[in-house]
N, C-alpha and C positions, 0 to 999 in steps of 0.2 A: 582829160575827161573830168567834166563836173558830176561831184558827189551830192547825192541827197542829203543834208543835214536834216538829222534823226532831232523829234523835238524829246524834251525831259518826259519820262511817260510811255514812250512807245514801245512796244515790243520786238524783238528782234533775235534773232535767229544766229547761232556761228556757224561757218561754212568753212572756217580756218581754222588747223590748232588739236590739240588733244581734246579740249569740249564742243570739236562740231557735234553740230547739230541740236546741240542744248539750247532753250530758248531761254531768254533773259529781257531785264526793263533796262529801259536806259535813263541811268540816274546822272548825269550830266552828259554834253556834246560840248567841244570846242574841238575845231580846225578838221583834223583828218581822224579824228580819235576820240571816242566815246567810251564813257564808263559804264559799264554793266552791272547787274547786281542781279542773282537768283532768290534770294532769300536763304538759303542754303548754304552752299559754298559760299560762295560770293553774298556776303552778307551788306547793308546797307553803309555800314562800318566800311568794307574791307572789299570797293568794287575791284573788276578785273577791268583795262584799261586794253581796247580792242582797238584795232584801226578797221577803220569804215571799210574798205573795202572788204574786212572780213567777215563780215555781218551779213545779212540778208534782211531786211525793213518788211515789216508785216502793217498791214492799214489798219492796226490795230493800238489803242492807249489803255495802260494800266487799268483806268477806270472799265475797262471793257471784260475783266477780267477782278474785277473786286476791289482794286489799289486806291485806298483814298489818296488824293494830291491837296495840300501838301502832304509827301509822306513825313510821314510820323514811325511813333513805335512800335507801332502793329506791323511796319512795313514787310520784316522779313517775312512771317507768318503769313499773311496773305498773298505776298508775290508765290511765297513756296507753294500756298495752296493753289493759287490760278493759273499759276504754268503749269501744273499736275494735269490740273482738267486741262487745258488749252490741250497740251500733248495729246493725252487720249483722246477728246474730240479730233482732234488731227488724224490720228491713226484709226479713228473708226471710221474717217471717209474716205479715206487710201485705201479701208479694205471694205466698202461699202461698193467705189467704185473698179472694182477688179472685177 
């Protein structure tokens, strides 16, 4: 089964693991494993190292959400603050459409 290779930027979702469901940026991709970074835990420093197939790929990039590229030092600060909002946007139209 071919995997989608996630580019540097995008946003993505875990579906595996103690932090599903967390969203996160993906700060590097090679082969079957991508590096994540929340700004929070998973700091830009200190990503968490995910296999593809645990992920979920949103059609969405950093920039769409605040993240200057290149990231820089502000990185963690604004990934923390755009996944916040992404979230609650999220959850306001899961219970929008109920």
């Amino acid at each position: 089964m071919k995997l989608k290779t996630p580019f540097q930027g995008e946003v993505v979702q875990s579906v595996q693991g103690r932090d599903e469901g967390r969203f996160y940026v993906v700060v590097r991709a090679e082969n079957a494993f991508v590096w994540v970074a929340d700004g929070k835990k998973r700091t830009l420093a200190n990503p968490k190292r995910k296999n593809l197939r645990h992920v979920r790929l949103y059609e969405m990039a950093a920039a769409d959400i605040g993240v200057k590229m290149p990231f820089d030092a502000s990185f963690d600060v604004t990934v923390a603050y755009g996944l916040k909002n992404l979230a609650k946007k999220l959850i306001n139209q899961v219970q929008s459409e109920e």
